[in-house]
C-alpha positions as a printed NumPy array, in Angstrom:
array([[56.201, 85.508, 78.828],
       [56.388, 82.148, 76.52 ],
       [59.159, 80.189, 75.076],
       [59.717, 77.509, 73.137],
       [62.261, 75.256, 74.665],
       [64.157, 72.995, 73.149],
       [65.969, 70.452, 74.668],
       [67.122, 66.413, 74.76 ],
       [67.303, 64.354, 77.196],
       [70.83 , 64.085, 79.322],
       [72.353, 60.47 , 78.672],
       [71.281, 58.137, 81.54 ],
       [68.293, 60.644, 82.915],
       [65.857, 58.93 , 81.08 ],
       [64.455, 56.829, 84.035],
       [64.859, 59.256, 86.257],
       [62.759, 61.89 , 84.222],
       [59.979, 59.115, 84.143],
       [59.933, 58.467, 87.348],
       [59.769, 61.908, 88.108],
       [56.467, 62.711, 86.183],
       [55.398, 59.463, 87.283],
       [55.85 , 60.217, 91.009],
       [54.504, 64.217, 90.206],
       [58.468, 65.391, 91.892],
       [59.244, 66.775, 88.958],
       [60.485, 70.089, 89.805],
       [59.366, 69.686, 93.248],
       [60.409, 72.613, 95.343],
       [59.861, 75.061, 92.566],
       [57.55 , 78.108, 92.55 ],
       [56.34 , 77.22 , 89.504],
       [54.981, 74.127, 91.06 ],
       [52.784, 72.019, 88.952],
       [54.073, 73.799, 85.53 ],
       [56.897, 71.241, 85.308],
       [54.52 , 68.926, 84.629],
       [52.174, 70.388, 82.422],
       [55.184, 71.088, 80.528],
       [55.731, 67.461, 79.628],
       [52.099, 66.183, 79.155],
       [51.983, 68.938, 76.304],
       [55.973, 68.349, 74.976],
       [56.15 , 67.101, 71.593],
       [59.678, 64.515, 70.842],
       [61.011, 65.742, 67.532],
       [62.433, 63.372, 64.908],
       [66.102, 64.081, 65.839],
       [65.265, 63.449, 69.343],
       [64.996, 66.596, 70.944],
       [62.42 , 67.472, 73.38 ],
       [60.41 , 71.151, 72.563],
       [57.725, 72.628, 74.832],
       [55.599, 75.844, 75.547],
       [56.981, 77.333, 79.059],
       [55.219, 79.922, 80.631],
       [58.128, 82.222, 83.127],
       [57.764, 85.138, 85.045],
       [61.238, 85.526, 85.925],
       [63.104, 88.618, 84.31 ],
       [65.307, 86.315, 82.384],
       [64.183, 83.298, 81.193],
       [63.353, 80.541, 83.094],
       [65.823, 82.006, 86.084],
       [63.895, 79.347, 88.586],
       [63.325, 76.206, 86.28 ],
       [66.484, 75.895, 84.245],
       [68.141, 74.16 , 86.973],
       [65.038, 71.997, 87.49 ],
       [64.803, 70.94 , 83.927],
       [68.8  , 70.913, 83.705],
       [68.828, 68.423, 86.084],
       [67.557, 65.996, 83.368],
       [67.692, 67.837, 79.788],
       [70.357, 69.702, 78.534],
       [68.458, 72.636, 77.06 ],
       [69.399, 73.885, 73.585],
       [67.632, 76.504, 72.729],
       [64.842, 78.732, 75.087],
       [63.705, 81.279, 72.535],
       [60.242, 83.981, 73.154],
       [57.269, 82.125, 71.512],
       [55.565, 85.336, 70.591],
       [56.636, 88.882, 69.419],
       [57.342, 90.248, 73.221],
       [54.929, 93.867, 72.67 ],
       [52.207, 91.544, 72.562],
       [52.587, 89.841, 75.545],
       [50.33 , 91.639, 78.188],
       [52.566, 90.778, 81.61 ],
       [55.286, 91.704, 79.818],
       [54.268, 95.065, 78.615],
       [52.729, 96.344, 81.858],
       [49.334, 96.1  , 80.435],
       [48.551, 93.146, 82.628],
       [50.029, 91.61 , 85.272],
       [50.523, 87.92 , 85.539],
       [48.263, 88.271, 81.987],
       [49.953, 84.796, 81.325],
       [47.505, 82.794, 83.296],
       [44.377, 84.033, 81.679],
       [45.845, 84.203, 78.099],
       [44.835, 81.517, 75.672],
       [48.587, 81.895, 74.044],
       [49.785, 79.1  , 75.748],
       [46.882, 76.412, 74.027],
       [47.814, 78.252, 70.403],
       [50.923, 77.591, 70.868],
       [50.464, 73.954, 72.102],
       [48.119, 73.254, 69.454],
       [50.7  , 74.082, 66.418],
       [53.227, 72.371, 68.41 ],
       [51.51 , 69.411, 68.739],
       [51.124, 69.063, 64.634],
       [55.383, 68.244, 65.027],
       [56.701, 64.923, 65.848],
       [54.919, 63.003, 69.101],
       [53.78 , 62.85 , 72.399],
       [56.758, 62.975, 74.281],
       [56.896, 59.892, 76.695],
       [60.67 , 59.451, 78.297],
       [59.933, 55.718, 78.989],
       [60.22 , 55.4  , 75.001],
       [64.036, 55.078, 74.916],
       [64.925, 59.318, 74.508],
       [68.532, 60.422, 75.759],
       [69.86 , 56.926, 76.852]])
């Protein structure tokens, strides 16, 4: 499945969050490997300084395994589905683990990315 997240950046994690996509440790340890990542070279900073992004989860609630990744250094306001759930092919049964062959994801990230800008957290977000 696919949310939107929304979050900002915790006071005083700003450094720490760059230096963590920097160093690729961002959510090091995590199944989801990689994702954390990906997550931020697509996440789009919003005008009143929040932080949104397309997460891909597999977990039967979401983001079970990442929130305390990404908690670590955003304080997460909203996690909502990106798309109507019955269409989502893992989700329904109609494909397992559909999510990694399913263009959703680059929709998605392609009308996010016509809000705000690149989010970079060496640009002075959350301190």
């Amino acid at each position: 499945m696919r949310y939107l997240v929304t979050a900002k950046v915790k006071p005083g994690r700003t450094q720490a969050l760059g230096e963590a996509i920097e160093e690729r440790t961002l959510g090091g340890g995590s199944v989801a490997g990689d994702e954390y990542l990906r997550n931020m070279a697509e996440a789009r900073q919003l005008d009143n300084g929040s932080v949104q992004w397309v997460e891909v989860c597999y977990c039967p609630a979401p983001l079970l395994e990442e929130r305390s990744y990404w908690e670590e250094y955003f304080e997460l306001l909203k996690v909502q589905d990106a798309h109507a759930r019955s269409r989502c092919r893992d989700l329904n049964g109609t494909e397992y683990w559909a999510c990694d062959n399913c263009d959703c994801t680059a929709r998605l990230e392609a009308r996010l990315r016509t809000k705000g800008r690149p989010f970079h957290p060496d640009q002075g977000t959350g301190k």
